[in-house]
C-alpha positions in Angstrom: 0.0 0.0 0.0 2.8 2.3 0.9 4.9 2.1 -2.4 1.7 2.4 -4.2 0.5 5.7 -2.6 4.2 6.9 -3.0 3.6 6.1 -6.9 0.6 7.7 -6.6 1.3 11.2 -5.2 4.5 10.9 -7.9 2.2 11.0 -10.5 0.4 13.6 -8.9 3.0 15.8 -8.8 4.6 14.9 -12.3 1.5 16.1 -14.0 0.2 18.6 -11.8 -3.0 16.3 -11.1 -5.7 18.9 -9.9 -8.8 15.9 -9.3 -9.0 12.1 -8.9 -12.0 10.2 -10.5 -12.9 7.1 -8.9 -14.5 4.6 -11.4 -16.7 1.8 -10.5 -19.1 -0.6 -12.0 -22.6 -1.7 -11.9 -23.8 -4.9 -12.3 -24.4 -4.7 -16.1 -21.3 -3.0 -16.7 -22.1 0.6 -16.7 -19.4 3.0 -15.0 -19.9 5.1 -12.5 -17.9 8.0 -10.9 -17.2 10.3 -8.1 -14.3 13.0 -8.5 -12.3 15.1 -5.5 -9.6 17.0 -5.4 -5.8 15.3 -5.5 -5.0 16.5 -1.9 -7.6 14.2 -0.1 -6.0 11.0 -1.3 -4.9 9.8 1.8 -8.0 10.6 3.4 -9.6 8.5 1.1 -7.7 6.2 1.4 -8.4 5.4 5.1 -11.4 6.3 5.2 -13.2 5.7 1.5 -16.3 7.3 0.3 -19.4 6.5 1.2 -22.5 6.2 -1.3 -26.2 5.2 -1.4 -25.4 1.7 -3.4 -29.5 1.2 -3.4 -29.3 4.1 -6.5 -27.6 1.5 -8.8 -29.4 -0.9 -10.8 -29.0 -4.3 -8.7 -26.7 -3.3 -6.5 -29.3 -2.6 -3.4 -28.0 -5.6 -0.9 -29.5 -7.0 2.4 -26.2 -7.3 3.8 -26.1 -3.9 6.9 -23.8 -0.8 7.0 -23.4 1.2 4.4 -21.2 0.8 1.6 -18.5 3.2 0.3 -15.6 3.2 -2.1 -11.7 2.2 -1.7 -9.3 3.1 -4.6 -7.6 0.6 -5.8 -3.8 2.7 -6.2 -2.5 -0.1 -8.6 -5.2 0.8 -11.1 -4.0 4.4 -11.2 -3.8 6.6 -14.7 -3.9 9.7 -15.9 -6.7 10.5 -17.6 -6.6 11.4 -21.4 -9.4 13.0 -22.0 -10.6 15.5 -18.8 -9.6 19.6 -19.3 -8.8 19.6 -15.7 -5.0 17.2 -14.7 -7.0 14.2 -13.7 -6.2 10.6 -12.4 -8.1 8.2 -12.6 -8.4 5.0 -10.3 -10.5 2.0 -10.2 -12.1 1.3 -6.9 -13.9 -1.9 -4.9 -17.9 -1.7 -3.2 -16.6 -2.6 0.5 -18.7 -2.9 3.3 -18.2 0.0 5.5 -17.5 -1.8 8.2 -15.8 -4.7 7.3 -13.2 -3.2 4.2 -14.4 -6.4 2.7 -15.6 -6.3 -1.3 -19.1 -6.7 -0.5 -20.9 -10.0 -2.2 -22.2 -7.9 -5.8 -19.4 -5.6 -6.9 -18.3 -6.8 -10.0 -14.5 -6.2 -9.0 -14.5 -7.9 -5.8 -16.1 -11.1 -7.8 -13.2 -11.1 -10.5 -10.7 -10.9 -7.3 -12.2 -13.9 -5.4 -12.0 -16.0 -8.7 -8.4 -15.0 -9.0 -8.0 -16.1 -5.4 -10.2 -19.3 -5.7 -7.8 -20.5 -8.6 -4.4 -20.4 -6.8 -6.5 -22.2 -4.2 -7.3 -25.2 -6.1 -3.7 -26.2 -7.1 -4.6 -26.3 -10.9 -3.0 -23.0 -11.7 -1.5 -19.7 -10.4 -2.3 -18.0 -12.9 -4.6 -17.1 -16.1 -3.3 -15.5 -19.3 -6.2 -13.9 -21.6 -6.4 -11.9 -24.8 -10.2 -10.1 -25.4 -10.5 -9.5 -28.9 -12.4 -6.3 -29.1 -15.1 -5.7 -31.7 -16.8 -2.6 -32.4 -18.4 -0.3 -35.2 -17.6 3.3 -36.1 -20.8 5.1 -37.5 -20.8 8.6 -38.6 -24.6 9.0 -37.0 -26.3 6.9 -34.4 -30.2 8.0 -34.1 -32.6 6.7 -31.7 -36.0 7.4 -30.9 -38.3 5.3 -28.6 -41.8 6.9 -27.7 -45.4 5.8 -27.1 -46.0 6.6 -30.8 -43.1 7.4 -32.6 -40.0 4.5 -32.7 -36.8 4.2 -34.6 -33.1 4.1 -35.7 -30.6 4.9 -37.8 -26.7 4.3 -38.4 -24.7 5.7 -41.4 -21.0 5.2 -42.0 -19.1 7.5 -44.9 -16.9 4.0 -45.5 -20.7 1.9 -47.1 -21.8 3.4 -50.1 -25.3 2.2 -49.2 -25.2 3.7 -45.7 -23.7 7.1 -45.9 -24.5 10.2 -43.9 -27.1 12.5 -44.9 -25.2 15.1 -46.9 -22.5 13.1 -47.5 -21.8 13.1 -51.0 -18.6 10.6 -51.5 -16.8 12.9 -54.1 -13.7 11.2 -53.8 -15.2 8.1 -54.1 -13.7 5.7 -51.7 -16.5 4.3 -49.9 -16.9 0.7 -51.0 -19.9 -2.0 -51.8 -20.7 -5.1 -53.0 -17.2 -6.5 -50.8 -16.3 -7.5 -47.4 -14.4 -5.1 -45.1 -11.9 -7.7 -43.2 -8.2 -6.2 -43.8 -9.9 -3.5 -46.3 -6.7 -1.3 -47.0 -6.7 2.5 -46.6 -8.3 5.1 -48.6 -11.6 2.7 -48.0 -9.9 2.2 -44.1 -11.1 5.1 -43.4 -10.5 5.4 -39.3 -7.0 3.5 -39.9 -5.5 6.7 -37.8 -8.5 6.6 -35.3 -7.7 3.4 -34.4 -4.4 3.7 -34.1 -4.9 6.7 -31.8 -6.7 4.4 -29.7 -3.7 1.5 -29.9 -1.5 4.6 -29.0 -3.8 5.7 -25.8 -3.9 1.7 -24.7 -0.3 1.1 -24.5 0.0 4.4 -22.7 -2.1 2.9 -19.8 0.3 0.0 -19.9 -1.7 -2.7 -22.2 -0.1 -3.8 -25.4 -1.6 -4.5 -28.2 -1.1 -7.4 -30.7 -2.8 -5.9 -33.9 -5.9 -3.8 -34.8 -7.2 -4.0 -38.7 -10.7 -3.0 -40.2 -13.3 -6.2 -39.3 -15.8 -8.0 -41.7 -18.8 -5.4 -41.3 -18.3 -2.6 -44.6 -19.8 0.1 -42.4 -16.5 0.5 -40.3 -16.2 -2.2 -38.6 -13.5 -2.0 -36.0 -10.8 -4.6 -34.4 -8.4 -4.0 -31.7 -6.9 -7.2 -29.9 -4.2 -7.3 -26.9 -1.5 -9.4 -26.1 -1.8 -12.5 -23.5 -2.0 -10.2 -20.2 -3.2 -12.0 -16.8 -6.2 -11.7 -15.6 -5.9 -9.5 -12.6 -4.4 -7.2 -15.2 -6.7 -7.2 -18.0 -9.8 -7.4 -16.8 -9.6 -3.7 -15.3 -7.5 -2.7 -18.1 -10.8 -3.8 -20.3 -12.7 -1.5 -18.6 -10.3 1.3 -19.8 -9.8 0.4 -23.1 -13.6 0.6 -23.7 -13.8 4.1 -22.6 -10.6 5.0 -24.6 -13.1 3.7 -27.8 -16.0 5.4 -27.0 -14.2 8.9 -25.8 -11.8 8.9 -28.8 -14.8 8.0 -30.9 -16.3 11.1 -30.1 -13.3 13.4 -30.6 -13.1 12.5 -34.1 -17.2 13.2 -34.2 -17.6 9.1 -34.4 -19.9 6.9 -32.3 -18.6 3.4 -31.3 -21.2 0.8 -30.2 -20.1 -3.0 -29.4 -23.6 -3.9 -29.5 -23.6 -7.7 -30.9 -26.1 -7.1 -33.8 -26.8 -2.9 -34.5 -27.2 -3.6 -38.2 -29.7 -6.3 -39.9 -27.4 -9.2 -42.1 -24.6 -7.5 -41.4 -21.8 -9.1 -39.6 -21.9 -8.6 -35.6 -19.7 -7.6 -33.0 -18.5 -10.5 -30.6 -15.6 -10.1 -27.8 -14.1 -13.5 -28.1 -11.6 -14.6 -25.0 -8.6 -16.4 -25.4 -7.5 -18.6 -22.2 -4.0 -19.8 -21.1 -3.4 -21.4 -17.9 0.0 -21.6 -16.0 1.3 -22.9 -13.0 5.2 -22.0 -11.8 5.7 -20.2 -15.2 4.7 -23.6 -17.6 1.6 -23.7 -19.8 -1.2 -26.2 -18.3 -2.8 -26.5 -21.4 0.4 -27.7 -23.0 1.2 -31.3 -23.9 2.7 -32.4 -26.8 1.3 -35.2 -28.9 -2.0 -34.8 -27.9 -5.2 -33.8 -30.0 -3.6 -30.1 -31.3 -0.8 -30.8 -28.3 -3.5 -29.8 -25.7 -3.2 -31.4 -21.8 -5.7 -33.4 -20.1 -6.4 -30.1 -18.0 -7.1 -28.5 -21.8 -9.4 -30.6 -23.0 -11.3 -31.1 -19.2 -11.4 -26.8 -18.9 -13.0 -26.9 -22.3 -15.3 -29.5 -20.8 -16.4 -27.5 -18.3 -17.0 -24.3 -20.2 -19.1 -26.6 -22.8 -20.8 -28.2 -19.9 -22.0 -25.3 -18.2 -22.1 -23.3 -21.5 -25.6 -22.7 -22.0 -25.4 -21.3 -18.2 -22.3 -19.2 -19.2 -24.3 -17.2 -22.1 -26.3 -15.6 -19.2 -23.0 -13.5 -18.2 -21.4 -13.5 -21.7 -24.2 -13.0 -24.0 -26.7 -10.5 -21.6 -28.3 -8.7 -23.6 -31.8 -9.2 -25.6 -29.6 -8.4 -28.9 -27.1 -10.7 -28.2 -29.0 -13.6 -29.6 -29.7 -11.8 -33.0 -26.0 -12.0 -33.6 -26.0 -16.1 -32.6 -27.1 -17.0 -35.7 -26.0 -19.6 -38.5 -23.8 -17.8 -41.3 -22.1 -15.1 -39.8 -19.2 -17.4 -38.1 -20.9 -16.6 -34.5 -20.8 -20.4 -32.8 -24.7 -21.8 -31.9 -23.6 -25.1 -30.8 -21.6 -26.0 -27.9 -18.5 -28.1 -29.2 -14.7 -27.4 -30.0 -12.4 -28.3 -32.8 -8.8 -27.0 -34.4 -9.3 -23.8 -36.6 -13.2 -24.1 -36.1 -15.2 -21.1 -36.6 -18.2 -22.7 -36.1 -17.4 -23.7 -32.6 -18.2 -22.7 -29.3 -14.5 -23.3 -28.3 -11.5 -22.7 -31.1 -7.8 -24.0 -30.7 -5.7 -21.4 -32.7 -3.9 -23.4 -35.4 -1.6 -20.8 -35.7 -0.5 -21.5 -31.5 1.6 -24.5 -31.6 4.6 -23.4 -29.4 4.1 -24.2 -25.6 4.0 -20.7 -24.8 1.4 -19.6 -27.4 -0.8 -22.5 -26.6 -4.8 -21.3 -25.9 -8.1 -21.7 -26.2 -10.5 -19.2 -27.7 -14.2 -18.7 -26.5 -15.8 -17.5 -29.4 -19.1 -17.1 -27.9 -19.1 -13.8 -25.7 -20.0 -10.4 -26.7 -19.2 -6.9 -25.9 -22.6 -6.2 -23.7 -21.2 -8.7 -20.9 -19.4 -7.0 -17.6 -16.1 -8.5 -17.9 -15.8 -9.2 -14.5 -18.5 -11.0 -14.2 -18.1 -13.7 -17.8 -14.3 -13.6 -17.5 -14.8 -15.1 -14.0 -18.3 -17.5 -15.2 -15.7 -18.8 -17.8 -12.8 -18.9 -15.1 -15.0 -20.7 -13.0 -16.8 -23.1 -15.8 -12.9 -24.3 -16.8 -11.7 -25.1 -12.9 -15.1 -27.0 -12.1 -14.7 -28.9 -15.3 -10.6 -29.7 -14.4 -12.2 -30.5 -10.9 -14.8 -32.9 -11.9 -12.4 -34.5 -15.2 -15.2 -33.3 -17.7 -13.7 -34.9 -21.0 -15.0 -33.5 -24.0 -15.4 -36.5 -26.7 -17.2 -37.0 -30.0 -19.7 -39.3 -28.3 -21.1 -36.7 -25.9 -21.6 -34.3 -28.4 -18.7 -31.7 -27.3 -16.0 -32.7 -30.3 -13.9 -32.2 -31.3 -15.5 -31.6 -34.6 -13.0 -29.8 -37.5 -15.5 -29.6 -39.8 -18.4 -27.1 -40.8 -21.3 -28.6 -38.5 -23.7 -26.0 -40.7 -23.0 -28.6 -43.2 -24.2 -31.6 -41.3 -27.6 -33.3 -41.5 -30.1 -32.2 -39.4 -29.8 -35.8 -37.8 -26.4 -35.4 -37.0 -26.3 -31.8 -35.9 -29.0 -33.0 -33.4 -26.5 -34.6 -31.2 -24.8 -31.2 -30.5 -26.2 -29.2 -27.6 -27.3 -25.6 -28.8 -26.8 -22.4 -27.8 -30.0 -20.8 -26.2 -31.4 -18.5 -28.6 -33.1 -16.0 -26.4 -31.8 -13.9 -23.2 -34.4 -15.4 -21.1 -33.6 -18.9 -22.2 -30.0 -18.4 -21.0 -31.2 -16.9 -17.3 -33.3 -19.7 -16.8 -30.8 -21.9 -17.7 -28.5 -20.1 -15.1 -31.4 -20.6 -12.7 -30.9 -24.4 -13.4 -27.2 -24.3 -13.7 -24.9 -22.1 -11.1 -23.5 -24.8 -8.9 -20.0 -24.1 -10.0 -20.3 -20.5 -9.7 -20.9 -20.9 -6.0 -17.1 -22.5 -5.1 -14.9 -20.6 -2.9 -17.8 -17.9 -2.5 -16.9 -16.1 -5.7 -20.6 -15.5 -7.0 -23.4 -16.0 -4.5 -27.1 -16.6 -4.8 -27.7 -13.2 -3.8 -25.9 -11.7 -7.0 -27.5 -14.0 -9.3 -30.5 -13.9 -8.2 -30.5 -9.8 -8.7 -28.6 -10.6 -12.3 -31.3 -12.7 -13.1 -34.1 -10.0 -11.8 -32.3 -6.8 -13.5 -32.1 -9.2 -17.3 -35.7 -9.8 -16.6 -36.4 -6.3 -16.7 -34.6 -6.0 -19.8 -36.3 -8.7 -21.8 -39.9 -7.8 -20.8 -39.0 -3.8 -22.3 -38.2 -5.2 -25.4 -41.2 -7.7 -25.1 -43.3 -5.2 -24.3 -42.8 -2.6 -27.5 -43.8 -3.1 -30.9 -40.8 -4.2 -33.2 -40.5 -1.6 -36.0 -40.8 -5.3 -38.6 -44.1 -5.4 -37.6 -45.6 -2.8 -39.2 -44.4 -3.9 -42.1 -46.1 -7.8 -41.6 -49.4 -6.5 -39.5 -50.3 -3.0 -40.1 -52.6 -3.4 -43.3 -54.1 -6.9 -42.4 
């Protein structure tokens, strides 16, 4: 704590820092902050800030005292974006009593699945790599209303989407092609990006490559190096505010929503996963089905098990499950194989040495709290270690290699699915949360709000007419 604080108040007086802004999160994901001047840091610091937790969606706890705020030093940066010298710092929900991370902040979750994993003996530590995917539109308009509903994207890089006004007089917005590795002048935000690759290493993430994605109306790609999780999760948290703010500067809007734009490719955030114990790869053995361990194959096992439990934290949104579809290389079966983009669970063909052996979840999107999937998936992988889940051909998990889309519908039959609706997945985590509970990193309290706060979600979009209907119902 000491040498932190001492870092701290360096920083502080190497940039002349006037304010600190304390960040936390919500159950969903959403930040939150509280700002005060630089000189009451280490009166923060004993004492933290107290807040009325029952004005945040989900967060309203039986557990007594009142709740307040402790920085967490190590999370310290300097913010790029405020007028006023500011640093920024991630913080914990304690009780106010205890200091404790109380049972629902997000953080404090991700920080007991850390500490539950060097408890179990598999590991002591997890290497990850979020991929993260994200469209760049020129104008984002929304209207809901009791009689008036709508939206509309454009991007200046889709010939058939372009702002109004825009005229494309030099004529490098593109059609009738795919965007993936599109080259620059029809890269448009090339530079923007790379601003924001620029702003992420300065926080001290590094990057492993960014390009232009799939998606013609400027779809984005920015992917880090393997970075453990203690590290990255929070460092996720910036690098999504680094997109949206540096967005904005350049009068773009970001949005990682899984599906914005009808048969148009979506936005996932897939998650590679390492495991090492005493600096060697776990999932490393050579000779082996694409050299993976036993402790490979039995994580993927668990994650596959408890997969259709899993979406509820990694796919939480109603909108999620319009990007789960067949055709658009977003997995809707729960199964692995080598290279396969179909699956739930890909082995990167390109990864062959021990150190550059992983898994990649493929099924997670960019609405999910990373806290809270990072550690579901953390948690899915150990139980399924614990319990010697083996994934085999027989029981449906793979590996496969090949195209299931292009299997009979007897044979596809065999493969468990995907759910296909936000509701299906939080009932299935009603059925399924078991192996959440270990070590007291989630809690039926917390899942039990999750489950109440999605709810809410699904029956608002139940609820309104879909815009499609008017077009199948109005005239009948």
């Amino acid at each position: 704590m000491t040498s932190a604080l001492e870092n701290a108040k360096k920083m502080i007086a190497e940039h002349s820092i006037k304010a600190i802004d304390l960040k936390y999160s919500d159950l969903a994901g959403n930040w939150y902050h509280i700002t005060f001047p630089s000189r009451r840091l280490e009166d923060v610091m004993q004492n933290g800030i107290s807040f009325d937790g029952s004005s945040i969606p989900g967060m309203r706890s039986v557990e007594s005292g009142d709740m307040v705020l402790l920085p967490d030093l190590e999370t310290a940066i300097v913010d790029p974006f405020t007028r006023c010298s500011t640093l920024r710092m991630l913080c914990y929900i304690a009780d106010a009593d205890t200091r404790v991370g109380v049972k629902k902040d997000p953080r404090s979750v991700a920080n007991r699945a850390q500490a539950y994993m060097n408890s179990t003996g598999i590991a002591d530590q997890s290497l990850w790599i979020p991929e993260f995917e994200f469209y760049l539109f020129n104008e984002a308009k929304i209207r809901n209303g009791k009689y008036a509903a709508g939206y509309s994207f454009s991007s200046a890089e889709n010939k058939e989407d372009l702002p109004m006004g825009y005229e494309d007089k030099d004529g490098t917005a593109v059609a009738n092609r795919k965007g993936y590795h599109i080259d620059v002048p029809f890269d448009k935000y090339a530079d923007v990006r790379q601003e924001m690759v620029e702003l992420i290493e300065d926080i001290g993430c590094r990057v492993r490559y960014h390009h232009h994605e799939v998606g013609l109306s400027a779809q984005q790609e920015i992917e880090t190096e393997l970075t453990p999780f203690d590290e990255i999760i929070d460092k996720m948290m910036y690098i999504k505010d680094i997109i949206h703010n540096c967005s904005l500067q350049h009068n773009l809007t970001a949005t990682f929503m899984p599906k914005p734009l009808y048969d148009e490719p979506g936005n996932g955030m897939h998650f590679h996963i390492q495991l090492k114990k005493q600096g060697r790869n776990v999932f490393f053995k050579q000779g082996g089905y694409a050299d993976l361990s036993n402790e490979a194959l039995c994580f993927i096992g668990g994650i596959l098990k408890h997969g259709r439990s899993l979406t509820a934290f990694t796919n939480p949104s109603t909108n999620s499950y319009k990007r789960l579809l067949p055709g658009f290389e977003a997995p809707v079966r729960l199964f692995f194989g080598l290279a396969n983009r179909s699956a739930t669970i890909r082995i990167p063909k390109y990864a062959t040495s021990e150190s550059a052996k992983r898994i990649e979840f493929r099924t997670g999107d960019g609405t999910c709290n990373y806290y809270l999937a990072m550690s579901a998936l953390l948690m899915a992988g150990l139980d399924g270690i614990k319990r010697n889940i083996m994934p085999t051909p027989d029981n449906g998990m793979g590996p496969f290699d090949d195209n299931v889309f292009n299997w009979s519908e007897e044979k596809k039959a065999r493969l468990v699915s995907i759910p296909t609706s936000l509701e299906e997945a939080l009932q299935a985590l009603k059925d399924d949360h078991d192996y959440l509970l270990a070590g007291d990193v989630f809690n039926i309290e917390l899942i039990e709000s999750w489950v109440s706060e999605k709810m809410k979600e699904v029956v608002a979009v139940r609820n309104r007419p879909h815009p499609f209907e008017m077009n199948l119902y109005y005239n009948l």
